[in-house]
N, C-alpha and C positions, 0 to 999 in steps of 0.2 A: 272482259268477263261476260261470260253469257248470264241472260235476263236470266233463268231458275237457278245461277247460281248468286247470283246479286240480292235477289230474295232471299237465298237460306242466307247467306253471308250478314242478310241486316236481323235473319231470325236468332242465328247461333253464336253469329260472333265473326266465325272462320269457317273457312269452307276447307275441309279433307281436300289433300290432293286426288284422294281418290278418288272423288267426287269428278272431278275436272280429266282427269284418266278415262274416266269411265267412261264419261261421254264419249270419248274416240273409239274406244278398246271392243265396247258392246252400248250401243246407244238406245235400243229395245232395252235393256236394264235399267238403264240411265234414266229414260224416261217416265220406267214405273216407279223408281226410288224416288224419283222428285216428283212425283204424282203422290205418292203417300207419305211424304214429308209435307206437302202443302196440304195433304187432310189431317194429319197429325196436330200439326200446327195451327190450324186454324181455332180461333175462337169457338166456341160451341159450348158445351153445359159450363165446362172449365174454361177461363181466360188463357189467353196467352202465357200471362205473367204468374197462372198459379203451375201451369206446364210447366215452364221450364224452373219452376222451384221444385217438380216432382222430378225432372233431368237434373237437374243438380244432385238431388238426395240419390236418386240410382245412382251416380258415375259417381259420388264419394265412399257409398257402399261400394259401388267394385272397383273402388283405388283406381279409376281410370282415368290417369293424368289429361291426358289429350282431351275427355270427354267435360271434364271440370273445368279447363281453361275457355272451351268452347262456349259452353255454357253460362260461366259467371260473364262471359263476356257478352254474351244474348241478352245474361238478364240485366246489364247493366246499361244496352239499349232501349230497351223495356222498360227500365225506368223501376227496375223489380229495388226494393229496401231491402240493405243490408237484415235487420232484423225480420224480413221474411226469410230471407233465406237463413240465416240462424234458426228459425222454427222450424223451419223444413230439414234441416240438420238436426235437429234434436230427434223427431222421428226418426229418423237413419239411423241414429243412435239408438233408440230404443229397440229397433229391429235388426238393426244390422252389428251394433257394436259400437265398440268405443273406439278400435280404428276408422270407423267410417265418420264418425262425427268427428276424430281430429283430424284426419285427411281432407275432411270438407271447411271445417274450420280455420283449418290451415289457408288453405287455397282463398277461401272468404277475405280475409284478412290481408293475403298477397293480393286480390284486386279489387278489392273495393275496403277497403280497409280504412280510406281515408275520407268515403264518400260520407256528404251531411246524410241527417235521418231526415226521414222524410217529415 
């Protein structure tokens, strides 16, 4: 596996095929996507670990299976607590709905479900 996708793969969890596609297919795309993914990502006002609890709360608001697997499994490299991401869930819910907070809830529970609190 190439180095910028080894880096997202310890950021998000999994790396899209698309990701690894792309790089062939159009590698000028390729390398601006993983250009502004490593600024995305990086620590800065928000940490890591409060980012990808704002990636979780999106991708449970928009029921995107793929992006919530992704994700909890970043955060659960990250070292991110089940009951942050439950908070960051309850937001979702307040803005998104009560599908978004059981969807997220749900998913919560299928991967980390078992892990100590912090």
């Amino acid at each position: 596996m190439e180095e910028n996708q080894k880096r997202l793969e310890e950021k998000i969890g999994k790396v899209p095929e698309i990701f690894k596609e792309l790089k062939e297919t159009d590698p000028d795309l390729y390398a601006r996507v993983m250009g502004l993914d490593q600024m995305i990502w990086a620590d800065g006002a928000l940490s890591r670990q409060t980012k990808k609890i704002i990636a979780i709360a999106i991708a449970a608001s928009l029921r995107d299976e793929h992006a919530v697997r992704a994700q909890m499994a970043g955060a659960g490299k990250l070292g991110v607590a089940k009951e942050e991401i439950e908070e960051g869930l309850r937001v979702a819910f307040l803005l998104a709905g009560m599908p978004a907070y059981v969807y997220g809830k749900t998913a919560l529970e299928e991967y980390l479900g078992d892990r100590p609190r912090k």
